[in-house]
C-alpha positions in Angstrom: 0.0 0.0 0.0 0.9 3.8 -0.5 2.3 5.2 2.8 1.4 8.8 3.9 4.0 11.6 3.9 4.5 11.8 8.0 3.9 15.9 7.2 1.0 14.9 5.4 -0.8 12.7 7.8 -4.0 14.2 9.8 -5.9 12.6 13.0 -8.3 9.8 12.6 -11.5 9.8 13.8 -10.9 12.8 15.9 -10.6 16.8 15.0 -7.4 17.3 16.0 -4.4 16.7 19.1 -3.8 19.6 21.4 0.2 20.5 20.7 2.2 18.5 23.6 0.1 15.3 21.7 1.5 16.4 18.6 4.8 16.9 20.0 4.9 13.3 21.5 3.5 11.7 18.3 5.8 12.7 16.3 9.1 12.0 18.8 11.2 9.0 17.4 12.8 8.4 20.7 11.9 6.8 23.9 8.8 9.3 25.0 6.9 9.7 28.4 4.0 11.0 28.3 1.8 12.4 32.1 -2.0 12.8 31.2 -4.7 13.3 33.5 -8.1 11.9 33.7 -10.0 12.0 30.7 -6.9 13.2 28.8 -7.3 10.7 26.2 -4.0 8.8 27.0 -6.0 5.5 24.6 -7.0 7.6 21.8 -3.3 9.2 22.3 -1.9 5.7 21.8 -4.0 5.1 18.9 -3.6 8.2 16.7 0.4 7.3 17.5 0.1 3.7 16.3 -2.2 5.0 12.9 0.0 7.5 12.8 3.7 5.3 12.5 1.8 2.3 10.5 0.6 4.7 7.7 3.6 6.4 7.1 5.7 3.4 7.4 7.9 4.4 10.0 7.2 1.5 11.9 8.5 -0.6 8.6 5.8 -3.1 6.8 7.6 -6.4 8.2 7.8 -4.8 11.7 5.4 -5.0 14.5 4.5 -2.4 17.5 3.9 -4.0 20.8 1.7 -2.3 23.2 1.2 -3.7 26.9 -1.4 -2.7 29.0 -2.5 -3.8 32.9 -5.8 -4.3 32.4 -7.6 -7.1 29.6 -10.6 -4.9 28.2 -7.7 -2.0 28.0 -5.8 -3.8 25.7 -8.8 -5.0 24.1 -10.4 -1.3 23.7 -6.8 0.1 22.6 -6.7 -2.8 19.8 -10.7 -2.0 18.6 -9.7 1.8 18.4 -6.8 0.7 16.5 -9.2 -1.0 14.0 -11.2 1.7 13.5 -8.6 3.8 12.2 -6.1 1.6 10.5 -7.0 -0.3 7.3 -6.8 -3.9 8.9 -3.4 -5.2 6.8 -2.1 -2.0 9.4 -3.9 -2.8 12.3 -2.8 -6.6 12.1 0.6 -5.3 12.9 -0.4 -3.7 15.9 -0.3 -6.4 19.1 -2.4 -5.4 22.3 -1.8 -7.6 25.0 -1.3 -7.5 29.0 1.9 -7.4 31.1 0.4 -11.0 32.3 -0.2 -12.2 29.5 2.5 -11.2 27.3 5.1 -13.0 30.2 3.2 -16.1 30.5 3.5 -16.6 26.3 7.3 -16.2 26.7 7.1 -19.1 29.1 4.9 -21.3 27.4 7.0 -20.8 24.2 10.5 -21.2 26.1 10.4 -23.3 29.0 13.0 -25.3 28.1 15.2 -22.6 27.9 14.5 -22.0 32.3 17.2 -23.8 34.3 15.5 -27.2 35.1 14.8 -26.6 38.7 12.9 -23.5 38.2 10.8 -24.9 35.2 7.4 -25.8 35.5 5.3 -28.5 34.1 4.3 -28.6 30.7 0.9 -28.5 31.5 0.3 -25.9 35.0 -3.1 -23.5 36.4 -2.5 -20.1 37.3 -2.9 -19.4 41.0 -3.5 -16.7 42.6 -2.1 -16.5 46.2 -3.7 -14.7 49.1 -2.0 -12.6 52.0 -2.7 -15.2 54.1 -1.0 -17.9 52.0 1.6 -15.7 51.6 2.5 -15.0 55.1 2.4 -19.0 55.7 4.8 -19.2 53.2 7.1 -16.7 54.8 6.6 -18.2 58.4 7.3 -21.5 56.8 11.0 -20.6 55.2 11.7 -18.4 58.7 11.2 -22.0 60.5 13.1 -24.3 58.1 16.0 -21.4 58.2 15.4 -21.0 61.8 19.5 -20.7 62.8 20.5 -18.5 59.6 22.0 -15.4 60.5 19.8 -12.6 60.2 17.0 -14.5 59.2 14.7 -12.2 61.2 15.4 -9.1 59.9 15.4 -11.0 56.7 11.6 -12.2 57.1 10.5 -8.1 57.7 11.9 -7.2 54.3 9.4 -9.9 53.4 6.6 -8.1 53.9 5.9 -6.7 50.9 6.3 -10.2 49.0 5.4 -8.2 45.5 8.3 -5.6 46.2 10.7 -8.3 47.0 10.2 -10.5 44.2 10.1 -7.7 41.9 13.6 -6.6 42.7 15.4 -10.0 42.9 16.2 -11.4 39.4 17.0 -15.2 39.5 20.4 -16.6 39.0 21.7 -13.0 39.8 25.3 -13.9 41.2 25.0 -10.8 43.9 21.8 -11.8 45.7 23.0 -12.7 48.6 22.9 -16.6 50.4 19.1 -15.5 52.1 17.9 -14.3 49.3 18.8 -16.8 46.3 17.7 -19.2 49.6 14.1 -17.7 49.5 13.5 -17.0 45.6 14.3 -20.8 44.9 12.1 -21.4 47.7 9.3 -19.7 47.1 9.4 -20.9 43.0 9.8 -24.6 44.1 6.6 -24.0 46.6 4.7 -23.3 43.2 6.3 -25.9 40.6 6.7 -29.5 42.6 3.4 -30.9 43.2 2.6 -34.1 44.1 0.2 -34.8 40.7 2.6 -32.9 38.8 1.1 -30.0 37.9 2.8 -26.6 38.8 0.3 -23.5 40.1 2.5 -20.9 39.2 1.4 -16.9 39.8 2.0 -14.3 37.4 4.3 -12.8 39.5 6.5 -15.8 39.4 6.1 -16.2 35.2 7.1 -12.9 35.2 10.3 -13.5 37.1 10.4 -16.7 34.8 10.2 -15.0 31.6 12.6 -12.3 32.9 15.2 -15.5 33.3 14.8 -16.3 30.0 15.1 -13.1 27.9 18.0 -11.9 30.1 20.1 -15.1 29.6 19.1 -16.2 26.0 20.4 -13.4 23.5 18.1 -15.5 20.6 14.8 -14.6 22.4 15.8 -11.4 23.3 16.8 -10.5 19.7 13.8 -11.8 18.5 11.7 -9.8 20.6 13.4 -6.5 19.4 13.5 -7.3 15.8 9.5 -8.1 15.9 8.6 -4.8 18.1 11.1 -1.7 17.3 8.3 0.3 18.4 6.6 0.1 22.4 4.0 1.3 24.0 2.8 1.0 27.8 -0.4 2.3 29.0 -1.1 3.1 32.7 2.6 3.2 33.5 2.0 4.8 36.8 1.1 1.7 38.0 4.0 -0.6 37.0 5.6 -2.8 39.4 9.2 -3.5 40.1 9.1 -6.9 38.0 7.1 -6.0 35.4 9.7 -2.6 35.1 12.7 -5.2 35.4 11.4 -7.7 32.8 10.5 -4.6 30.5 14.3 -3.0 31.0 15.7 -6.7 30.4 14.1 -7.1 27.4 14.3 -3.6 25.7 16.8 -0.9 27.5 19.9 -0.6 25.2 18.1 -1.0 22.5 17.4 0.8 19.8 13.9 0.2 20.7 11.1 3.6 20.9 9.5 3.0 24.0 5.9 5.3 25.1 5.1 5.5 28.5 1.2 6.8 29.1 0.0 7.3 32.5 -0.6 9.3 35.2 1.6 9.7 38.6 -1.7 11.3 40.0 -3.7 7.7 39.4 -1.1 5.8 40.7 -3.1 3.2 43.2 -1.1 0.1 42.4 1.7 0.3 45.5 0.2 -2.6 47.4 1.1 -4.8 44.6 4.8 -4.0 44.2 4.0 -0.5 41.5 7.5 1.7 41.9 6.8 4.9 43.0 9.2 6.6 40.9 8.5 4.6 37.3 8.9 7.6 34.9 11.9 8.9 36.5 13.8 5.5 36.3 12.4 5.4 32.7 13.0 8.9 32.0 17.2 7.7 33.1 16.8 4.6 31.7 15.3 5.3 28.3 16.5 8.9 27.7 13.1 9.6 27.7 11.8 13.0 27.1 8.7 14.1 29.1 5.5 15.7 27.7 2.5 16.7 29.7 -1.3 16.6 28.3 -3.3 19.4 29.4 -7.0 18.7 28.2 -9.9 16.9 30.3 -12.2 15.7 27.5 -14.1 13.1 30.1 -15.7 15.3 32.8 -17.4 18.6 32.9 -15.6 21.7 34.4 -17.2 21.6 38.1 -16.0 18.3 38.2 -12.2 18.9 36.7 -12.2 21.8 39.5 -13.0 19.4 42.1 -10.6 17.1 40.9 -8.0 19.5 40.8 -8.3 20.3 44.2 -7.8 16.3 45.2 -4.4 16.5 42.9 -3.1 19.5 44.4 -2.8 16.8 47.8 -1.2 14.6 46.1 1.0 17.2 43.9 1.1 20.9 44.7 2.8 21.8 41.5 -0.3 19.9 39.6 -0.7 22.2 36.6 -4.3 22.9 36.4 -5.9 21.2 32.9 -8.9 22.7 30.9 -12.0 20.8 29.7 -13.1 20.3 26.4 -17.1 19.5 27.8 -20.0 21.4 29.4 -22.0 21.3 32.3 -25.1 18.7 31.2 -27.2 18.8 34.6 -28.7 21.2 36.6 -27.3 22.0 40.0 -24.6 20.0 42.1 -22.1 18.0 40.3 -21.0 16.2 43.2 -22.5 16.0 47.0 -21.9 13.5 50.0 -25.1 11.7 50.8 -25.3 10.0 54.7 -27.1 7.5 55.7 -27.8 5.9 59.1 -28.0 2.6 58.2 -27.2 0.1 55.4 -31.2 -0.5 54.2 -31.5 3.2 54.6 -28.2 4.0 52.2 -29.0 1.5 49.4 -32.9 2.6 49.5 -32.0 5.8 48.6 -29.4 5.4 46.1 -32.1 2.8 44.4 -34.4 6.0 44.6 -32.5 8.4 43.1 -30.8 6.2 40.4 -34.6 5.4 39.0 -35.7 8.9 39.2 -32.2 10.2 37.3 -32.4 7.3 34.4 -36.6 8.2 34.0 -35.6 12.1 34.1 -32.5 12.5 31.7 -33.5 9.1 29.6 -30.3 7.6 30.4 -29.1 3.4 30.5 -28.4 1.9 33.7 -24.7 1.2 32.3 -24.1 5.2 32.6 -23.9 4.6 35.5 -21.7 2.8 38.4 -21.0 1.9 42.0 -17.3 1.8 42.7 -16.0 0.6 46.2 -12.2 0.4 47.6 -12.9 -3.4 48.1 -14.8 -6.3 49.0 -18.1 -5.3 46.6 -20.3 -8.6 47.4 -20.1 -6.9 50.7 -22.4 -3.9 49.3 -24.5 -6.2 46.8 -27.5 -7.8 48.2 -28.6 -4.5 49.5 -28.1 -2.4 46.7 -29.7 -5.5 44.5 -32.5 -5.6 46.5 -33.8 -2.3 46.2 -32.9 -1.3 42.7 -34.8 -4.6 42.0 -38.0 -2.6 43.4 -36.9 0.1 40.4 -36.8 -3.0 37.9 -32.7 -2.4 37.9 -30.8 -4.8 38.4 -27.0 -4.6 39.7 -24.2 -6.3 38.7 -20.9 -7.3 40.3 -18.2 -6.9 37.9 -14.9 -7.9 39.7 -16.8 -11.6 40.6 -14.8 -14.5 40.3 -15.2 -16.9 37.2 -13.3 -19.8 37.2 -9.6 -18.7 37.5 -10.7 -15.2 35.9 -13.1 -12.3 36.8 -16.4 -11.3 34.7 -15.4 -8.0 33.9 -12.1 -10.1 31.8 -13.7 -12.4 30.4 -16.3 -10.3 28.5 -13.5 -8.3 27.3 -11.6 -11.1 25.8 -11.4 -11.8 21.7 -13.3 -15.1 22.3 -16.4 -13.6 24.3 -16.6 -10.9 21.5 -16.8 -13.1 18.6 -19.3 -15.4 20.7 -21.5 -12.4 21.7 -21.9 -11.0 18.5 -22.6 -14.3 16.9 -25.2 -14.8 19.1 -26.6 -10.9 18.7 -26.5 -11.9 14.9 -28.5 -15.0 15.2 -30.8 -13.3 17.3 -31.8 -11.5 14.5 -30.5 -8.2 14.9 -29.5 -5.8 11.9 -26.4 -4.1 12.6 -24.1 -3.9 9.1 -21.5 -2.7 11.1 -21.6 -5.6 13.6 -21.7 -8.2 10.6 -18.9 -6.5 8.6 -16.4 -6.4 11.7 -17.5 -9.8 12.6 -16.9 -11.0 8.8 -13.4 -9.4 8.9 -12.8 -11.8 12.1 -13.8 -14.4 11.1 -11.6 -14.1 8.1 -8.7 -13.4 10.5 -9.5 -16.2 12.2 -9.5 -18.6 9.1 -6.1 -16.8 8.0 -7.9 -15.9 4.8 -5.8 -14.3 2.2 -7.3 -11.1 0.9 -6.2 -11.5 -2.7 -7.9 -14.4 -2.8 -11.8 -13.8 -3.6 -12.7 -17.5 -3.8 -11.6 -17.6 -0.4 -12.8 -14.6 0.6 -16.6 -16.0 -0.6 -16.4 -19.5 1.0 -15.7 -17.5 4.3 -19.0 -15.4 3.7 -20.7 -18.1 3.3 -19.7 -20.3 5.9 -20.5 -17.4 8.2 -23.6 -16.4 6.5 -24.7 -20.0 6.9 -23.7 -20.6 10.3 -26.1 -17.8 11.1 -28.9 -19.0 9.6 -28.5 -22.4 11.8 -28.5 -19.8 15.1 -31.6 -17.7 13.5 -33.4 -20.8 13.4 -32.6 -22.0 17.0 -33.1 -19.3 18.6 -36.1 -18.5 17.0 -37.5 -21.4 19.6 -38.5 -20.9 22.7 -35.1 -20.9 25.5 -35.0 -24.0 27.6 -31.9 -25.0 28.9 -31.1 -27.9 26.5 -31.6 -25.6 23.9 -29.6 -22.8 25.3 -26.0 -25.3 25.9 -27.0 -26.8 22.2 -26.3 -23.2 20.8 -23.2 -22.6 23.2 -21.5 -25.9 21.8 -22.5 -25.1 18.1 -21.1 -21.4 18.2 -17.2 -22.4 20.2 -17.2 -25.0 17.4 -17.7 -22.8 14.5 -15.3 -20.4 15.8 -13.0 -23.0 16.4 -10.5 -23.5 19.4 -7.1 -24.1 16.7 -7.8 -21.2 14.7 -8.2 -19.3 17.7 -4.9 -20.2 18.9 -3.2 -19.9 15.3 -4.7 -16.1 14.9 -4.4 -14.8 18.8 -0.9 -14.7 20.1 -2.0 -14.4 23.7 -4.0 -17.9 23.0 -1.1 -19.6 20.9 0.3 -21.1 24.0 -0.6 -22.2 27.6 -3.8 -22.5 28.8 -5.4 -19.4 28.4 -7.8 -20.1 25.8 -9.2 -23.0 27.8 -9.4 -20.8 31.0 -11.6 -18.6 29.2 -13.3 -21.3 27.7 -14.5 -22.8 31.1 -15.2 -19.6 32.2 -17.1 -18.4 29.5 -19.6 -21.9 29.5 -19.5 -21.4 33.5 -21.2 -17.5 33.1 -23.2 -18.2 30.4 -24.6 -21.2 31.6 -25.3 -19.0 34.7 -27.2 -16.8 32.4 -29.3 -19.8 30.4 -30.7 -20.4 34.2 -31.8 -16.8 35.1 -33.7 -16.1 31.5 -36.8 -17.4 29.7 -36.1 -15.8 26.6 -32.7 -15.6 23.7 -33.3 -11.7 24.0 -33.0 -11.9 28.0 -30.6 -14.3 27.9 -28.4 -12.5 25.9 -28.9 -8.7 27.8 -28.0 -10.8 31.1 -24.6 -12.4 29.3 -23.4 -8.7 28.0 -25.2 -6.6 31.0 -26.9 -4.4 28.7 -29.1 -2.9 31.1 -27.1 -3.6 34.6 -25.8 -1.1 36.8 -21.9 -2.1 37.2 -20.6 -2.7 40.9 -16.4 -2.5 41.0 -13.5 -1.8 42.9 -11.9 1.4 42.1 -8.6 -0.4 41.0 -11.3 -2.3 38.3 -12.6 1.3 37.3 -9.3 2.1 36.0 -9.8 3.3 32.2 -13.8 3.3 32.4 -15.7 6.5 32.6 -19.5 6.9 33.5 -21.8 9.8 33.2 -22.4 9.4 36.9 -20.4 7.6 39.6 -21.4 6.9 43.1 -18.5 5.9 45.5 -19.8 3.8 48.3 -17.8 2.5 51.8 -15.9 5.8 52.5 -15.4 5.2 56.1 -12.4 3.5 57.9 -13.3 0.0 57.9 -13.4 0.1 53.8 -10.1 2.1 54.2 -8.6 0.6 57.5 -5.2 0.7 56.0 -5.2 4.7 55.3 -2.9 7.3 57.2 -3.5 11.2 57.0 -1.5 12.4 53.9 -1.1 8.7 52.5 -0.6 9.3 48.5 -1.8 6.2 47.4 -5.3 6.5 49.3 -4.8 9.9 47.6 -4.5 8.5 44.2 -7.1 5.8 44.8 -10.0 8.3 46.1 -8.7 10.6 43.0 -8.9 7.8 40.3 -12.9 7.0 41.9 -14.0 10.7 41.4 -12.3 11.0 37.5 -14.1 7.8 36.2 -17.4 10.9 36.5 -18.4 12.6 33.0 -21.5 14.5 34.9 -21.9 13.6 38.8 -19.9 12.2 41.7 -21.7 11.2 44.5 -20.1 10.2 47.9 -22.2 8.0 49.9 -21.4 7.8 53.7 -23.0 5.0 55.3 -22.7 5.3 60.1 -23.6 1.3 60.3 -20.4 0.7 57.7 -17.9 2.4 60.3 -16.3 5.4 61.1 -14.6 8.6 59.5 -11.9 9.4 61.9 -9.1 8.1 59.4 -10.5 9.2 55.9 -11.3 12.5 57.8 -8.9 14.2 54.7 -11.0 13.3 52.0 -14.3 14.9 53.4 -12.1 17.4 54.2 -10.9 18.1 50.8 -14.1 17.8 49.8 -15.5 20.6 51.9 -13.0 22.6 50.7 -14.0 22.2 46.7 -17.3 22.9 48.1 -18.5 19.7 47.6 -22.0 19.8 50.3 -22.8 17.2 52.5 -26.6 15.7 53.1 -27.6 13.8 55.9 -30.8 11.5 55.1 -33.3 12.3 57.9 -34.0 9.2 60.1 -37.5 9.2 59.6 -37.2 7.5 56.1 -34.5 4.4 57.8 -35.2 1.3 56.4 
């Protein structure tokens, strides 16, 4: 194809790029890049990636990596890149996660780990809890009982996700303790007694790490395929995933882009350094621009935020929106409640009365919570029920993955929109993306029209077959018949042969189990394809999420629930990363933030500076009367 003169080429999709954008677009070195809430750090990302694919300065036989934290970020930075990329572009461009993209290195090269730290061919992901952890430690600090300094050893332990993250195996200067405890901890997760290893992504991270620091081959490989890097949400990285990206690209000639925000940073309890874009800035030579535009939330809201950065940066340059004031009076307000039935009635209340008033879906709005959210669901279910809403928990377990995931992974997509398609809906834009992947998926060759054809009509027949099963009444037989029938068509090998992130391991079948367990789940609830199918994709649910699961979403109204000192038992006056964390809950608003105070939940002696701050935007507080408790 013709490439575009890089003075030439314009914005896709969008007007234009405010000038630091511009700036950091067109830098062919290693490139930080700070941007707020609502900046647009994704459609940043994918304006760079149209941007070096059509003027072939990322060459046609290279490929630019981009690594994000979150699955439906990388999915949503990959769809965006679709939209503006002719797909032989947009096929170059690979979106995966940190997790994911370590855990292919050590499904490919296992054999390449020294044979002690290698685990079995076949081995399920766990995921270890601070309890387990803790036993763990206790357990070496007993079977190294007489080692010197083993004690003050043990305290450095604390933060197990630091630790790890800044001990690389095999390094000859770790001293005796510390080689002692990494081979200890990585042989608590390979030998089993069925032979199966349950290995963390923290440990395939230090894994993969291994293997691209002490195998030139891979490492090479790795730079030749991706000259060009980007990494969203780089606030939040941790010590290993920083050390396993430096291994693999510093002293390259590799252009790395960091996105994030220091402001958002809420990731410190799992091992995120708190100094990431300095180290990169030294590491890479980066150069540092700073994105000055909200275009997410309205201005009373960007002037409440700002006063919430300020406490966590007092140089915070102040940023200007590009949106308007859509409701009438407060844009944010702190609602108290005496008890829990009282506090959930209300929200229920007011949530009806706002979607009836302004025409609004439930999914414009969302409950975010610090933690624990099955602790706030019943409640809220049960009286948004008497609204005919209906709530749902996002960050719940599914199998070895959570719901909010698996909806965002390739495989759900392709099996929800086959099934929105057989329900009979007429959306040329659904069946033209979906006919694209599909012909991805069967590694069709675009010259090739025959090809081409027999893929159409494999598709458009396959669709047929659902139109006339679903055109009978849901029972449950029916409903696993057309589960079965749609993974089959799509195919599990040609999955694995067009996804990278499914090529290896056990991913694909992870989501696979998890994706029959939900829908399945769904089939139960439903009487009809149309229910069924609203239930599977939450069309019409109210989301419930921790903040950290918020990360990236935006909502024309957010309601933060559990700010009291239970939910936040671990926050001290002036502690950055609550900061960060309360910060990240109020950007995720377009319209309204509400703050919702519940006495039965706990306390507000510790989270005193957030109300606080609050007061001082001029954010008003409410108290519910107690004549209306529950």
């Amino acid at each position: 194809m013709k490439f575009i003169q890089p003075n030439h080429w314009q914005p896709k999709g969008i007007d234009d790029l405010e000038p630091n954008a511009w700036q950091a677009l067109r830098r062919r070195e290693s490139t930080s890049v700070i941007a707020g809430p609502g900046a647009g750090k994704t459609e940043f990302l994918a304006q760079k990636a149209a941007y070096l694919l059509e003027t072939g300065l990322c060459p046609p036989n290279k490929k630019i990596l981009a690594i994000s934290f979150k699955t439906d970020a990388a999915k949503n930075l990959a769809d965006r890149v679709k939209e503006r990329c002719p797909e032989e572009l947009s096929n170059r461009f690979i979106s995966i996660t940190f997790d994911a993209f370590t855990k292919s290195l050590v499904d490919r090269f296992r054999m390449a780990l020294p044979e002690r730290y290698r685990p079995s061919k076949r081995y399920e992901i766990s995921f270890p809890t601070f309890r387990q952890e803790k036993q763990l430690i206790s357990s070496f600090k007993n079977n190294f009982s007489n080692a010197v300094g083993i004690y003050s050893f043990t305290q450095r332990l604390q933060n197990m996700n630091l630790f790890i993250g800044s001990v690389q195996i095999g390094d000859p200067n770790l001293t005796w303790l510390e080689e002692q405890f990494l081979a200890f901890w990585l042989s608590q997760q390979i030998y089993y007694a069925d032979g199966i290893s349950r290995v963390s992504f923290l440990a395939l991270n230090r894994l993969a790490e291994c293997i691209v620091r002490n195998n030139d081959h891979v490492r090479r490989s790795i730079r030749a395929s991706y000259p060009i890097v980007f990494v969203d949400e780089f606030q939040d990285t941790t010590f290993a995933q920083y050390d396993f990206l430096s291994s693999v690209f510093k002293s390259s000639t590799a252009e790395v882009t960091a996105v994030g925000d220091y402001k958002q940073r809420i990731m410190g309890w799992a091992g995120a350094r708190g100094d990431a874009f300095h180290q990169f800035e030294a590491d890479f030579s980066a150069h540092r621009y700073s994105l000055l535009l909200n275009h997410r939330s309205s201005p009373e809201l960007v002037r409440i935020q700002h006063v919430i950065a300020q406490a966590i940066d007092q140089e915070v340059r102040e940023v200007q929106t590009s949106n308007g004031n859509l409701v009438s009076g407060d844009a944010a307000w702190i609602c108290c409640s005496y008890n829990i039935n009282q506090e959930a009635a209300h929200l229920a209340q007011w949530i009806a009365n706002d979607i009836q008033g302004r025409s609004l879906n439930p999914r414009n709005y969302s409950i975010l919570v610090r933690q624990k959210p099955e602790d706030y669901e019943q409640p809220l279910s049960y009286y948004l029920a008497q609204h005919g809403l209906s709530l749902r928990n996002e960050s719940v377990k599914i199998g070895q993955t959570t719901l909010q995931d698996l909806l965002a992974e390739e495989l759900t997509t392709l099996f929800a929109t086959l099934l929105r398609l057989g329900l009979g809906c007429r959306n040329a834009r659904a069946w033209n993306q979906l006919s694209s992947d599909i012909q991805i998926l069967r590694n069709t060759n675009q010259e090739d029209e025959k090809a081409l054809r027999q893929v159409e009509l494999e598709l458009t027949k396959f669709i047929s077959t659902l139109r006339m099963l679903m055109r009978q009444p849901l029972t449950s037989i029916k409903g696993r018949d057309v589960f079965k029938r749609t993974i089959k068509f799509i195919n599990s090998d040609d999955l694995r042969s067009s996804f990278s992130r499914y090529a290896t391991g056990d991913l694909l079948e992870i989501n696979l189990a998890a994706l029959e367990e939900f829908f399945t789940s769904c089939i139960d609830t439903q009487i009809s394809w149309v229910g069924l199918l609203d239930e599977f994709e939450g069309t019409n649910h109210i989301p419930l999420m921790t903040i950290h699961k918020s990360k990236g979403l935006e909502f024309d109204t957010t309601i933060f629930m559990g700010i009291d000192d239970n939910a936040w038992w671990s926050y001290r006056q002036g502690d950055t990363e609550g900061l960060s964390t309360f910060f990240v809950a109020l950007s995720r608003a377009k319209q309204r933030a509400i703050f919702s105070y519940c006495q039965e939940r706990g306390q507000r002696i510790k989270v005193a500076d957030f109300y606080v701050l609050l007061a001082t935007a001029g954010v008003q507080e409410y108290v519910l009367p107690p004549h209306v408790v529950a």
